[in-house]
C-alpha positions as CSV (number, residue, x, y, z in Angstrom):
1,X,-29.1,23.0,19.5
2,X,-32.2,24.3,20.3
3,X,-33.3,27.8,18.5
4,X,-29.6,28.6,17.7
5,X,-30.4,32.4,18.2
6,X,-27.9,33.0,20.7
7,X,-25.0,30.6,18.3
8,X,-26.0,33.8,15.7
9,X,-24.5,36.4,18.4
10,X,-21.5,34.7,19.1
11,X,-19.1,37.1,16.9
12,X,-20.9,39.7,18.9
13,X,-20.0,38.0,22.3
14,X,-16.8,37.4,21.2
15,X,-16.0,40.9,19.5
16,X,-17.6,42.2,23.1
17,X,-15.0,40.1,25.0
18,X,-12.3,41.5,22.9
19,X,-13.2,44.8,22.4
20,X,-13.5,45.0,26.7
21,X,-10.2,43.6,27.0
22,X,-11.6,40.2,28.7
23,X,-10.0,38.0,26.5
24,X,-6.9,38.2,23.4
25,X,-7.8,35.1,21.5
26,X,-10.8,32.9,21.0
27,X,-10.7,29.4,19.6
28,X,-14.0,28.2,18.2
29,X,-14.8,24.5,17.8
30,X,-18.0,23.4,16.6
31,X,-19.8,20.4,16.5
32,X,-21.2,18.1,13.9
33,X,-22.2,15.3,15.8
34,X,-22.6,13.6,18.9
35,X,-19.4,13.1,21.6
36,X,-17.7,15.8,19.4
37,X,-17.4,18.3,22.1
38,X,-16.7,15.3,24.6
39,X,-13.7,14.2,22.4
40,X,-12.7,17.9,21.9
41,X,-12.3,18.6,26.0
42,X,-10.2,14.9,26.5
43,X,-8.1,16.7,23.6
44,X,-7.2,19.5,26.3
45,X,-4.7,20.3,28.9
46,X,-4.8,22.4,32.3
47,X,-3.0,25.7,31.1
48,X,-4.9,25.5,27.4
49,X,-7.3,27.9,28.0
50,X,-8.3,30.2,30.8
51,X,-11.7,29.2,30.7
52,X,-14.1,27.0,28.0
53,X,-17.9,28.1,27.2
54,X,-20.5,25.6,26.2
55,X,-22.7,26.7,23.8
56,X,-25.9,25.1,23.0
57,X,-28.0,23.1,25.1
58,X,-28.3,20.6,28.2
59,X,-26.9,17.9,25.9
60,X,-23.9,20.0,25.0
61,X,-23.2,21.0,28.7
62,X,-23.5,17.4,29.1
63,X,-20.7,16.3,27.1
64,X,-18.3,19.3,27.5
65,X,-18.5,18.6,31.5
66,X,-18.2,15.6,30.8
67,X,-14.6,15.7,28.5
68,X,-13.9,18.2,31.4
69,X,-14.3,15.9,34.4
70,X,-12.9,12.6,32.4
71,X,-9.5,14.6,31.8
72,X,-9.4,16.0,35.0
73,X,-9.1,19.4,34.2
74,X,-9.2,22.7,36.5
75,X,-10.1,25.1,33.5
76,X,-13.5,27.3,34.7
77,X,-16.6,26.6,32.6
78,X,-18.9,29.1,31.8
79,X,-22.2,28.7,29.9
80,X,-24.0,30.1,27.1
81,X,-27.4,28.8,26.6
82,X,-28.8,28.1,23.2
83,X,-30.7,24.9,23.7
84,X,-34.0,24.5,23.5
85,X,-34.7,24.3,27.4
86,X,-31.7,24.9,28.5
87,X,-32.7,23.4,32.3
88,X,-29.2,23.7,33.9
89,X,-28.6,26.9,32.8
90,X,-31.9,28.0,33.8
91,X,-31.4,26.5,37.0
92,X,-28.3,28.4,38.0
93,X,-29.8,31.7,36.7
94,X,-27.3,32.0,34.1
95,X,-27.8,35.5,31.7
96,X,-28.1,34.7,28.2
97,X,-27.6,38.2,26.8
98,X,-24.6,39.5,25.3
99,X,-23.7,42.1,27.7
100,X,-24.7,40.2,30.8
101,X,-22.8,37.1,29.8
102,X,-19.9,39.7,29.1
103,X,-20.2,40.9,32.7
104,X,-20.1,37.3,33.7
105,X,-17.1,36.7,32.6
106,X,-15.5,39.9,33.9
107,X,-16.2,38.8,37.4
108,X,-15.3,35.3,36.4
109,X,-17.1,34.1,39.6
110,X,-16.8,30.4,39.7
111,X,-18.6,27.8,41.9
112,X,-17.8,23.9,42.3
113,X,-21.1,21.6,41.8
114,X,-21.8,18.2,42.1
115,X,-21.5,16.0,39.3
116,X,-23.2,12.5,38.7
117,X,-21.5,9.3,37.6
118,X,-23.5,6.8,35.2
119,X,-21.3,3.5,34.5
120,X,-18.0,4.7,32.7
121,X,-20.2,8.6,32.1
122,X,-21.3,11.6,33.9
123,X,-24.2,13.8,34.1
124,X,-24.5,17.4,35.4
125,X,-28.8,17.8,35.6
126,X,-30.2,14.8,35.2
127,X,-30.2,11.2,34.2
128,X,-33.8,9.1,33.9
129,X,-35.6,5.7,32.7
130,X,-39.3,4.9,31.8
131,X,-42.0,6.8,30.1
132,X,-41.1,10.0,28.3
133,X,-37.1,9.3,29.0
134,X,-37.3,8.9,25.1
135,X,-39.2,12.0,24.1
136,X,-36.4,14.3,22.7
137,X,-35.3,11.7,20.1
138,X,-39.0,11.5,18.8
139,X,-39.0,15.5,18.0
140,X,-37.7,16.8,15.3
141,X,-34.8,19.4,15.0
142,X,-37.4,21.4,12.8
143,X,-39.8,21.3,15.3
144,X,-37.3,22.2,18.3
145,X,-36.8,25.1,16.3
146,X,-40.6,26.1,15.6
147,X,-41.8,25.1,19.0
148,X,-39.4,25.3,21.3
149,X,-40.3,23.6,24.9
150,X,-44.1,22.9,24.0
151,X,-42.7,20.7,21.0
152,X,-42.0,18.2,23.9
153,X,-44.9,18.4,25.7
154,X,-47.3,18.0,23.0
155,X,-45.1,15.0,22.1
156,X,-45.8,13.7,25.7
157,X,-49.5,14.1,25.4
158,X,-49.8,12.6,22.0
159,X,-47.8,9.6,23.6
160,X,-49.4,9.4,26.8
161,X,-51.5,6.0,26.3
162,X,-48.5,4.1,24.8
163,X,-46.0,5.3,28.2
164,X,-48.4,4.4,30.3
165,X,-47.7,0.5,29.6
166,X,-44.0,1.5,31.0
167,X,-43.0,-1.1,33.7
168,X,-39.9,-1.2,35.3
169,X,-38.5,-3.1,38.3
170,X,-36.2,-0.8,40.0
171,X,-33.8,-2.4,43.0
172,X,-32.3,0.8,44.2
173,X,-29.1,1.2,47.1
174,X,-28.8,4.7,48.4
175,X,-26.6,5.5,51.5
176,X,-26.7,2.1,52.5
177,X,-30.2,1.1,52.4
178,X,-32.2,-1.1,49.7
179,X,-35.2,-1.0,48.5
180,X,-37.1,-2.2,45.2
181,X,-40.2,-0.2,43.2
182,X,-42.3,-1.5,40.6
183,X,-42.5,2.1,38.5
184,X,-42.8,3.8,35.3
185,X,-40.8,6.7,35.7
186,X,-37.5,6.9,37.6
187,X,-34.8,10.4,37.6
188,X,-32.1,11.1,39.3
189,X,-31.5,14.7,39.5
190,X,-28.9,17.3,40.4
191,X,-30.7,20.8,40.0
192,X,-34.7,20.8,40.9
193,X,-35.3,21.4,37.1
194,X,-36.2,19.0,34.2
195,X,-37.9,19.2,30.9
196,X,-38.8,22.6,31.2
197,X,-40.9,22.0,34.5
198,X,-39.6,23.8,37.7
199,X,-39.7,22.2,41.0
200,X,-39.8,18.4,40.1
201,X,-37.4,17.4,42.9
202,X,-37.3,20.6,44.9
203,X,-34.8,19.6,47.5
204,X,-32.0,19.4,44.8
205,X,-29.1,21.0,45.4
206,X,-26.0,21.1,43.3
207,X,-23.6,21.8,46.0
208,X,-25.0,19.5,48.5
209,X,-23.1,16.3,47.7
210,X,-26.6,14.5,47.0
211,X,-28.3,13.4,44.3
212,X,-32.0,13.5,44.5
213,X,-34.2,10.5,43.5
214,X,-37.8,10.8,42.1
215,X,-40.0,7.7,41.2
216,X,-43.4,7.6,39.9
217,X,-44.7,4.5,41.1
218,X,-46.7,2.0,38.8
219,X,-49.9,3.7,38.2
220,X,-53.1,4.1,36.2
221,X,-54.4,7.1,34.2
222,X,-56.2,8.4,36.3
223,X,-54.0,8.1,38.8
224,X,-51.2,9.6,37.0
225,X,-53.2,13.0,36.5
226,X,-53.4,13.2,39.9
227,X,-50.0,13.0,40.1
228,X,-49.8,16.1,37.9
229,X,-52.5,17.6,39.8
230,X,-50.0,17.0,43.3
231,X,-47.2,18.6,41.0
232,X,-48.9,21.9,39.9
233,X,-50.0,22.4,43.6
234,X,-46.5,21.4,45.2
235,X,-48.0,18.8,47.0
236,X,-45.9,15.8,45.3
237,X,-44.1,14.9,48.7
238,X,-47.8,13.6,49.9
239,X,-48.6,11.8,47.1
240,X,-48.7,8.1,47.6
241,X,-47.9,7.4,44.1
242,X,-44.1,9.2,44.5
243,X,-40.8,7.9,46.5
244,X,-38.9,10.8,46.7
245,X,-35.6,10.3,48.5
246,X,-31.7,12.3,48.9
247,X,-29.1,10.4,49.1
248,X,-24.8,10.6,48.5
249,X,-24.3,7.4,47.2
């Protein structure tokens, strides 16, 4: 995932943890392909492991929590970011060097968050639908590497005039209460971060018991740049072309 550089320090992490008495045995298990590291946590059991660390990207957090949540385990999850945004992690202010993650890990401070349930799947940051939904499977692993975030956005540029013929019909039921949206964009978020951009839902709490729901209405060019003009400015919650709403189920 992503630049891989922090993957490359993991014998140092791990001779680290060692070295400073943390830990007495490591069990590494690496992935090769998709659900891997989903099938790998359902293939645990409460009292395996004092804790399991994800490393890689939002996609690997993803399915670890994931495995975790589907087998019900208690086992603490700690997170080493190597993706190539890395929003989650980002989110939660999580240190990505070796000492500091060493340090983590000595005060083993854990926090519950909420987690998000998608048909028979979960989701920790964020699940969405319409234009640019489908961006990271049009860059390329090469480019992830070269580029890092910006290989997205100037994916999303180049792709701009194709999105913008994105139409859905959205009936939504949150706490009770039903509405329907003609949009081109819908996300339902758990941290205020996605893609990279900071702020998107800013209400978003991950202990709050809410999920946070953005929608960008159907909308014209022109219009949409204003919506990005509303975004830079933090001004999104007046803009006419938004529905921005909490909600716990």
């Amino acid at each position: 995932s992503g630049t891989k550089v922090i993957q490359k320090n993991l014998n140092v992490i791990i001779g680290d943890l060692v070295l400073k008495q943390l830990v007495n045995h490591v069990d590494t298990f690496y992935t090769e392909k998709k659900n891997d590291a989903y099938n790998y946590c359902l293939s645990l059991n409460n009292g395996d492991y004092d804790f399991i660390v994800s490393v890689g990207g939002d996609g690997t957090v993803n399915e670890v929590i994931s495995g975790i949540v589907e087998k019900g385990l208690s086992t603490p999850l700690a997170i080493l970011p190597g993706g190539t945004v890395n929003d989650f992690s980002n989110h939660l202010q999580l240190p990505s060097s070796t000492n500091a993650f060493c340090n983590m890990i000595e005060k083993m401070n854990t926090t519950p968050v909420d987690i998000g349930k998608v048909n028979d799947g979960y989701f920790v940051n964020v699940i969405a639908g319409g234009m640019f939904s489908d961006i990271a499977f049009h860059v390329s692993k090469d480019d992830k590497e070269k580029y890092g975030p910006l290989a997205y956005y100037v994916s999303g540029i180049r792709e701009l005039p194709t999105q913008l013929n994105t139409n859905l019909h959205l009936k939504v039921t949150a706490d009770g209460e039903t509405f329907e949206e003609q949009a081109r964009l819908f996300m339902v978020t758990n941290t205020s971060q996605v893609g990279g951009f900071k702020g998107i839902t800013p209400k978003a709490d991950i202990r709050d018991g809410q999920m946070d729901l953005l929608i960008i209405k159907t909308c014209n060019t022109g219009e949409m740049l204003s919506i990005i003009k509303d975004y830079t400015f933090n001004t999104l919650n007046k803009c006419n072309f938004v529905k921005y709403i909490q909600a716990k189920g």
